[in-house]
DSSP file (Angstrom, degrees, kcal/mol; ACC not computed):
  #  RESIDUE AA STRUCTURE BP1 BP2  ACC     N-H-->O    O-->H-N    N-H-->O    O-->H-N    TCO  KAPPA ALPHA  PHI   PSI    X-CA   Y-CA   Z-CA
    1    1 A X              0   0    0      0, 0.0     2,-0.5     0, 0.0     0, 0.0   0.000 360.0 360.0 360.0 147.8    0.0    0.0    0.0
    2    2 A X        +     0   0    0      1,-0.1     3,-0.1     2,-0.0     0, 0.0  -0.799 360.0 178.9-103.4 146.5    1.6    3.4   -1.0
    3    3 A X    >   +     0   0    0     -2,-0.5     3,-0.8     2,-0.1    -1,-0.1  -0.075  30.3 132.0-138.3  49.2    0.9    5.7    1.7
    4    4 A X  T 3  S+     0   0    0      1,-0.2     4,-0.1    95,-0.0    -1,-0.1   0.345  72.2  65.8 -43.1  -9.9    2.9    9.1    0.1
    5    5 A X  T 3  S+     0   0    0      1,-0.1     2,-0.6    -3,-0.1    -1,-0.2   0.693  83.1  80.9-108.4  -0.8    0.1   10.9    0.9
    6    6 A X  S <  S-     0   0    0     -3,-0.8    -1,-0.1     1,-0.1     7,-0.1  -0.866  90.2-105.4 -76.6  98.6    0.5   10.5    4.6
    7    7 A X        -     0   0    0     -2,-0.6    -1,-0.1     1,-0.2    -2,-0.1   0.531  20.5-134.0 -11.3 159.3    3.1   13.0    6.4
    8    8 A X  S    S+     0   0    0     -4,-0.1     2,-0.2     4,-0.0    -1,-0.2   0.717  87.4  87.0 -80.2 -31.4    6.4   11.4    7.4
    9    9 A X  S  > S-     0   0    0      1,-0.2     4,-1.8     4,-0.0     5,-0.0  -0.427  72.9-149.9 -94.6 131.6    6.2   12.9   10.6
   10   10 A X  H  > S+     0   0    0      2,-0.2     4,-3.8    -2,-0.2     5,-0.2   0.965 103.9  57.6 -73.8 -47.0    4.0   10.7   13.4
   11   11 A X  H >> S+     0   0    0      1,-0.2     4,-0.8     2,-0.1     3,-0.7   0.884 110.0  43.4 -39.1 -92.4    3.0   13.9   15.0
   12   12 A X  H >4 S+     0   0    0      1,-0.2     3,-0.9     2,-0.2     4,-0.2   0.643 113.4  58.6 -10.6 -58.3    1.5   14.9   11.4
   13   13 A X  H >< S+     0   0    0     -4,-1.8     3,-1.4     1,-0.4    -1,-0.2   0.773  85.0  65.1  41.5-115.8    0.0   11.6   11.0
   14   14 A X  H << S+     0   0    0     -4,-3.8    -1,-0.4    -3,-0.7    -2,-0.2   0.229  84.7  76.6 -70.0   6.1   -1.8   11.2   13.2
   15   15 A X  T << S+     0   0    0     -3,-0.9     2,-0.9    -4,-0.8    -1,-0.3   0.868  90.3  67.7 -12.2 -56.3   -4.0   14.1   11.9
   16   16 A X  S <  S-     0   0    0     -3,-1.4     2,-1.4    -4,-0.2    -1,-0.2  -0.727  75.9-166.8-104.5  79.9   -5.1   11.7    9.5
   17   17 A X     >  -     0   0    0     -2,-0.9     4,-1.0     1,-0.2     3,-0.2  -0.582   7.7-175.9 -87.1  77.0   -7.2    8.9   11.7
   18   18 A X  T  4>S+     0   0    0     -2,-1.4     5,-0.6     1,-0.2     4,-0.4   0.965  83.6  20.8 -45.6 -52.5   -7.5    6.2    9.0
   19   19 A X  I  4>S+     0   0    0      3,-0.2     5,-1.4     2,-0.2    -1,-0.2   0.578 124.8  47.9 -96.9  -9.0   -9.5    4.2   11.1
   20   20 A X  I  45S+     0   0    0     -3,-0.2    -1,-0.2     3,-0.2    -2,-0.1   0.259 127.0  37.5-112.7 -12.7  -11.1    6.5   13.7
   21   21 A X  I  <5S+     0   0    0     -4,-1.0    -2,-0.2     3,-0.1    -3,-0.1   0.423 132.8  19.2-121.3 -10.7  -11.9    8.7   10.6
   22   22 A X  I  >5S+     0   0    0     -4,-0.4     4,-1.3    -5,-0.2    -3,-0.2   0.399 128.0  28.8-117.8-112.9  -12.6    6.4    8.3
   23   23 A X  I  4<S+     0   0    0     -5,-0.6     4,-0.3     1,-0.2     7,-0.2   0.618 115.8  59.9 -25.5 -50.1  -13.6    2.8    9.2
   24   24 A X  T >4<S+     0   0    0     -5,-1.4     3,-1.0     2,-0.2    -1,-0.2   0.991 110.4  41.8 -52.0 -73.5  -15.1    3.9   12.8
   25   25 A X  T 34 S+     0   0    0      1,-0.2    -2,-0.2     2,-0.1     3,-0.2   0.834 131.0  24.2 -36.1 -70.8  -17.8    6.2   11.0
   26   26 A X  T >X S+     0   0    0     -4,-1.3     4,-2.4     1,-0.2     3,-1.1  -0.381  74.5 139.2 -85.9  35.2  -18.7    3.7    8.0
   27   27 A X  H <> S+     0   0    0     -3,-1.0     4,-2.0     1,-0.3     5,-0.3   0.857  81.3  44.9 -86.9 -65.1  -17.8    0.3    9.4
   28   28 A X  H 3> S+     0   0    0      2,-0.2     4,-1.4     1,-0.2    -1,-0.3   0.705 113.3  50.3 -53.0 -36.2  -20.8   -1.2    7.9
   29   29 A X  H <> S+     0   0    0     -3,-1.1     4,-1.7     2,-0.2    -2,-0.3   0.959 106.6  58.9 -58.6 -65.6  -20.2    0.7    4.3
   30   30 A X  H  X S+     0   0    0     -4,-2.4     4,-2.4     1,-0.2    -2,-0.2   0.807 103.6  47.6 -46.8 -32.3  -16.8   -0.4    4.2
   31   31 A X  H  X S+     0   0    0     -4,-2.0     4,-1.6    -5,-0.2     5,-0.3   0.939 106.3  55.3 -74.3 -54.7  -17.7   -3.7    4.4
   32   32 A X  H  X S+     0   0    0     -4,-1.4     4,-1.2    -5,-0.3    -2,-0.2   0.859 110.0  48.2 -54.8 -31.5  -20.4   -3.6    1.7
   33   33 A X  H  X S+     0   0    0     -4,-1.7     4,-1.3     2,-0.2    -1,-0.2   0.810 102.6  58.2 -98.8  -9.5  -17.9   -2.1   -0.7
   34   34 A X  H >X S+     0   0    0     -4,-2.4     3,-2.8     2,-0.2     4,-2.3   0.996 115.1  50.0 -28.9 -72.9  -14.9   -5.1    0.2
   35   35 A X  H 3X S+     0   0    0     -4,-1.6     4,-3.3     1,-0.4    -2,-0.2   0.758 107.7  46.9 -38.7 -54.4  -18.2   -7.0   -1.1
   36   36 A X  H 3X S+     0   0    0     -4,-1.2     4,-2.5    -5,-0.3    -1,-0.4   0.811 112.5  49.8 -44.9 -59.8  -18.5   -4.9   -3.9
   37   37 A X  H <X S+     0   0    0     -3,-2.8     4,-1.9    -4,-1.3    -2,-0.3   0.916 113.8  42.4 -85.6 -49.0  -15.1   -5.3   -4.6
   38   38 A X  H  X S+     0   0    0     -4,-2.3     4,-0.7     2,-0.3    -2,-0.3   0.790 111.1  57.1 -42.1 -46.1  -15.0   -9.1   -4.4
   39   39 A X  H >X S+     0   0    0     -4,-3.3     4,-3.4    -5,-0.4     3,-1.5   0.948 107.3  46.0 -55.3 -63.9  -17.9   -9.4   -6.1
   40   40 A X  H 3X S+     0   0    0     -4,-2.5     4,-1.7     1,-0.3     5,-0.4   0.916 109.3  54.9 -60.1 -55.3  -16.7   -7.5   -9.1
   41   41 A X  H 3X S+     0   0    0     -4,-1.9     4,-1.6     2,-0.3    -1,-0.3   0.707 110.1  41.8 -34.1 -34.0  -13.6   -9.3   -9.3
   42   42 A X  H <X S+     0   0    0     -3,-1.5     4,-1.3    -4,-0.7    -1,-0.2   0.821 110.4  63.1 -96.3 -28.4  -15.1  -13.0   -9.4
   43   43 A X  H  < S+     0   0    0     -4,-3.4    -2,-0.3     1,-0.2    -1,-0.2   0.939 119.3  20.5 -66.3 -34.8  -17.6  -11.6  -11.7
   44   44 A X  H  < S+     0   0    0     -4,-1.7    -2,-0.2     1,-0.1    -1,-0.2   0.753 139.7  34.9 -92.0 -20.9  -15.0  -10.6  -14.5
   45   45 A X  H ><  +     0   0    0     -4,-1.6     3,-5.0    -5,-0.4    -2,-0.2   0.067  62.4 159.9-108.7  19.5  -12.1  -13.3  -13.0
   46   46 A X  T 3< S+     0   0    0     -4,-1.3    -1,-0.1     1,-0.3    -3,-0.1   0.653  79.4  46.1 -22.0 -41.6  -13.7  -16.4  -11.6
   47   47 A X  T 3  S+     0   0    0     -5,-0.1    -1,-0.3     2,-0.1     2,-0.2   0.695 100.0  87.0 -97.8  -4.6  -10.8  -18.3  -11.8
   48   48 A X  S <  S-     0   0    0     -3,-5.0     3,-0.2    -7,-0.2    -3,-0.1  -0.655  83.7-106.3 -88.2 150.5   -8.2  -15.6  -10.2
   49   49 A X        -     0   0    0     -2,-0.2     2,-0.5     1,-0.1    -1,-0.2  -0.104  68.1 -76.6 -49.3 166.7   -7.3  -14.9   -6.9
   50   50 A X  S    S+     0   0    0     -4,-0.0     2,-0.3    -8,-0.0    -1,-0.1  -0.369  72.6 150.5 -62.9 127.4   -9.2  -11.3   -6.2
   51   51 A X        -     0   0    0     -2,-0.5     2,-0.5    -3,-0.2    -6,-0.1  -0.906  51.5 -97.7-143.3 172.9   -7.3   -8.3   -8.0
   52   52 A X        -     0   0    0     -2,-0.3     2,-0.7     4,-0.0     3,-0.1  -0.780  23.0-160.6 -63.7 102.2   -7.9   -4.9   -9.6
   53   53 A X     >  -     0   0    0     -2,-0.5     4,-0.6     1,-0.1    -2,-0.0  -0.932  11.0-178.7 -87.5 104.3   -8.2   -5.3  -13.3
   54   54 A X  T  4 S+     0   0    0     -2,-0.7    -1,-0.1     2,-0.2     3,-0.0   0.796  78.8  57.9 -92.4 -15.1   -7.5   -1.4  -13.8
   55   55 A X  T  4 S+     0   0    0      1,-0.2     3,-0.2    -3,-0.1    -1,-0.1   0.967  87.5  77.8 -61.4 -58.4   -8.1   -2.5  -18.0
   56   56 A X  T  4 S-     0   0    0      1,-0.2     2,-0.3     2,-0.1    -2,-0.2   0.713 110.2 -17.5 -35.9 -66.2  -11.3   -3.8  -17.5
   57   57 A X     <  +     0   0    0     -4,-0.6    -1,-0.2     1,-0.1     3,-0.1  -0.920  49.8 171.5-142.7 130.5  -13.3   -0.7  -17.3
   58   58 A X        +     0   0    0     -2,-0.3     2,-1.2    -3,-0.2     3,-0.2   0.468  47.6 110.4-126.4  29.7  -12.6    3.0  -16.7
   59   59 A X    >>  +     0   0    0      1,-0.2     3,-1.2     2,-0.1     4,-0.7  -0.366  47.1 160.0 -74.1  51.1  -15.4    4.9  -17.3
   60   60 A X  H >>  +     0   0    0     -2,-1.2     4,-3.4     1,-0.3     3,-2.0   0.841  65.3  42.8 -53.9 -77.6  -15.7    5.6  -13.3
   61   61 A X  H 3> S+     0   0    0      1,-0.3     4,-1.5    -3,-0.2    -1,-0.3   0.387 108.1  52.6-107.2  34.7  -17.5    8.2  -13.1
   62   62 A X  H <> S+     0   0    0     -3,-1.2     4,-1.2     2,-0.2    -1,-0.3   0.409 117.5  44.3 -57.8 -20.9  -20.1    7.6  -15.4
   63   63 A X  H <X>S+     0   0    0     -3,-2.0     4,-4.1    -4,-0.7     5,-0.8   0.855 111.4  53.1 -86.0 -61.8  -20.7    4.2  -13.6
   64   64 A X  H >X5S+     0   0    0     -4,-3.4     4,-2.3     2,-0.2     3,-1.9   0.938 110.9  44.5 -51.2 -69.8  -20.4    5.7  -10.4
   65   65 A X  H 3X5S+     0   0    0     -4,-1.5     4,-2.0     1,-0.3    -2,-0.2   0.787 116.5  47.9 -39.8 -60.5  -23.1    8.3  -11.3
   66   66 A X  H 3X5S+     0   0    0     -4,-1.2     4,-1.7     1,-0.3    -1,-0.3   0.731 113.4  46.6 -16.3 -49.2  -25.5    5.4  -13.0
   67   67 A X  H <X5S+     0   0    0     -4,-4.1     4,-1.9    -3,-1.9    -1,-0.3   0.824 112.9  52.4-100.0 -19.5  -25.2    3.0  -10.1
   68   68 A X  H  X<S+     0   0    0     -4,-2.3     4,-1.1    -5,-0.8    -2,-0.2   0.928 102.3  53.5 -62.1 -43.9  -25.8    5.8   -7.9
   69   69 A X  H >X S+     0   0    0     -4,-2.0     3,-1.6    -5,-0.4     4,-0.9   0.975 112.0  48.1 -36.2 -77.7  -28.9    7.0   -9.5
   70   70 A X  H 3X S+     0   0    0     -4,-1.7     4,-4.7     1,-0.3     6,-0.2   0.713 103.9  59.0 -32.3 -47.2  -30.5    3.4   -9.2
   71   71 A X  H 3<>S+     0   0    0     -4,-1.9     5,-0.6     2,-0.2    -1,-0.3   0.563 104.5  52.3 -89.1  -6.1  -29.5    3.1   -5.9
   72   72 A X  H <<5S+     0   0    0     -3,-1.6    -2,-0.2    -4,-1.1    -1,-0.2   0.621 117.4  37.5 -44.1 -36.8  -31.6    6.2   -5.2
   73   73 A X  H  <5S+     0   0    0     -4,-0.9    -2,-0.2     1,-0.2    -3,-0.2   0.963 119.3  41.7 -94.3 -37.8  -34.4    5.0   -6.6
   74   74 A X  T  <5S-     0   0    0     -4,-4.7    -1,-0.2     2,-0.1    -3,-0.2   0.662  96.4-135.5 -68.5  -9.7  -34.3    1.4   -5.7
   75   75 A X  T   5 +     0   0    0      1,-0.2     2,-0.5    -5,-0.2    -3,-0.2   0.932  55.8 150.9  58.7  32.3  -33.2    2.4   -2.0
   76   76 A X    > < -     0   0    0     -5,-0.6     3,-1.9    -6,-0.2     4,-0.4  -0.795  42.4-162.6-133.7 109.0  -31.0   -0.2   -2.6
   77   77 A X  T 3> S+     0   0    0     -2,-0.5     4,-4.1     1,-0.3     5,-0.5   0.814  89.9  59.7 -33.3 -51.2  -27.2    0.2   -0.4
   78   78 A X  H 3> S+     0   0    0      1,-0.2     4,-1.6     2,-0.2    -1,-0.3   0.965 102.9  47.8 -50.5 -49.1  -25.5   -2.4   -2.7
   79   79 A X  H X4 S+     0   0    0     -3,-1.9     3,-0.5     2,-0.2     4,-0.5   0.873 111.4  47.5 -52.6 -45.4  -26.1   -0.6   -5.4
   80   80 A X  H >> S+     0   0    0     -4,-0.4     4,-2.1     2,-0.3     3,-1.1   0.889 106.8  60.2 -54.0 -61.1  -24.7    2.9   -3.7
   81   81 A X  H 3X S+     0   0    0     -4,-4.1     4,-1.2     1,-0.2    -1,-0.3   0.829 101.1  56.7 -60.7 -23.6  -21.6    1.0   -2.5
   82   82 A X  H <X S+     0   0    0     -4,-1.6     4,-1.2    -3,-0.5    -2,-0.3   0.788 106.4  48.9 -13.6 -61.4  -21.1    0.4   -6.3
   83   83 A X  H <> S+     0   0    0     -3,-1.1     4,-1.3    -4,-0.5    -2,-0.2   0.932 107.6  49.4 -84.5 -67.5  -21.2    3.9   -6.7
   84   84 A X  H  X S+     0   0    0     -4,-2.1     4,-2.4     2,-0.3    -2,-0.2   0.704 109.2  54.2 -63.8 -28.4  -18.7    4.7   -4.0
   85   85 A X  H >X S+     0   0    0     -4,-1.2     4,-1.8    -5,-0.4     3,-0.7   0.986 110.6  54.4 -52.0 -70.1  -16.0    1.8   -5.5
   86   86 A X  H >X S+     0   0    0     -4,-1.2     4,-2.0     2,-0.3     3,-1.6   0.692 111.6  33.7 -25.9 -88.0  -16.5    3.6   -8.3
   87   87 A X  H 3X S+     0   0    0     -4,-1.3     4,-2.7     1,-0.3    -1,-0.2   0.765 116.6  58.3 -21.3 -58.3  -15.6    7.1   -7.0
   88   88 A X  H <X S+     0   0    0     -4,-2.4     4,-1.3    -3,-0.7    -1,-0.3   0.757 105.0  51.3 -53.0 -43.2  -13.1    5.6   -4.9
   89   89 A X  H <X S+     0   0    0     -4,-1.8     4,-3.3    -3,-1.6    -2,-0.2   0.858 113.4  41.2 -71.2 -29.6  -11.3    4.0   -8.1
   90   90 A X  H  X S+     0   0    0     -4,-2.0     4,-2.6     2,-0.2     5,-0.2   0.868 113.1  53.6 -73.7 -26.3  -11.0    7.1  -10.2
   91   91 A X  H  X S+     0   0    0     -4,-2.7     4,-3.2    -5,-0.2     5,-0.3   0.972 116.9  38.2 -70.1 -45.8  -10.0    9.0   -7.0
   92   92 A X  H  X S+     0   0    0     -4,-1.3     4,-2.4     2,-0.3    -2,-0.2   0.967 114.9  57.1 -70.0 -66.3   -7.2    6.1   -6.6
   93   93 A X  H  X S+     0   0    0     -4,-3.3     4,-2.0     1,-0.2    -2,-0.2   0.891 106.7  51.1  -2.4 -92.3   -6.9    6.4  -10.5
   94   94 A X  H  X S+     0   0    0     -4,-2.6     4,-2.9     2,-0.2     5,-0.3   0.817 108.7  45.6   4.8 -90.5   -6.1   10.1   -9.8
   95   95 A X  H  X S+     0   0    0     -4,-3.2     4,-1.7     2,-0.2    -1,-0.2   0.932 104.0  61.9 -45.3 -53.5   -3.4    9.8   -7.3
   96   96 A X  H ><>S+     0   0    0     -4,-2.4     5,-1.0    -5,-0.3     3,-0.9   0.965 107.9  41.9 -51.4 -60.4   -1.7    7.4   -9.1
   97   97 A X  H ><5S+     0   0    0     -4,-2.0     3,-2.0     1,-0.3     5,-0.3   0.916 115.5  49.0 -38.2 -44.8   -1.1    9.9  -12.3
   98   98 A X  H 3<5S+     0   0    0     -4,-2.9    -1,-0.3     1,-0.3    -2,-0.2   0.679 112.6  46.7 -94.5   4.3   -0.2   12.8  -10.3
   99   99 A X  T <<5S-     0   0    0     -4,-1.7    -1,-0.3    -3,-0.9    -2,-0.2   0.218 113.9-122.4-112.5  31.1    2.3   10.6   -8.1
  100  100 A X  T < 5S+     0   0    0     -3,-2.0    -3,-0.2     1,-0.2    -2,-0.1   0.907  71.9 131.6  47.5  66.4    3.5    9.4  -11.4
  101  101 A X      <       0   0    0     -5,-1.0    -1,-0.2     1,-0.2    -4,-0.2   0.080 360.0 360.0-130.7  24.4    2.8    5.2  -10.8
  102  102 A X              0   0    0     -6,-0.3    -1,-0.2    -5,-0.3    -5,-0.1   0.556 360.0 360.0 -98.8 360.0    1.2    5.1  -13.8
């Protein structure tokens, strides 16, 4: 895991509460989009361990909006955690260019 965008400095850091800021808040979201992510993987890779196909599609946030939409109207969280992989892969997309790992 690249973590460059996290200070060097521990003092500094710890600003940045991965889990107390993250995970704590949305413990239940974060699990629904592991799912999400698992899911999509065995649906295009069934026979690989789980990975990132970053070829496979990158129209992110057309997808994200789409599955977001749906999951307004259907009220339905899987769908919305869809949306937020989504968001969450171009943003990770993103970072990668501008820290040149692309």
């Amino acid at each position: 895991m690249k973590t460059d965008l996290l200070p060097e400095d521990s003092e500094e850091r710890k600003k940045y509460p991965l889990y107390s800021g993250l995970f704590h808040y949305f413990p239940r979201t974060c699990a629904l989009i592991a799912r999400v992510s698992w899911d999509g993987s065995k649906q295009h890779h069934p026979d690989k361990p789980m990975h990132w196909d970053k070829n496979k599609s990158t129209d992110h946030i057309d997808c994200a909006f789409r599955h977001a939409m749906e999951g307004e109207e259907a009220n339905d969280p899987y769908l919305m955690a869809q949306a937020a992989w989504r968001l969450m892969a171009r943003t990770e997309t993103m970072l990668e260019e501008q820290l040149g790992e692309v």
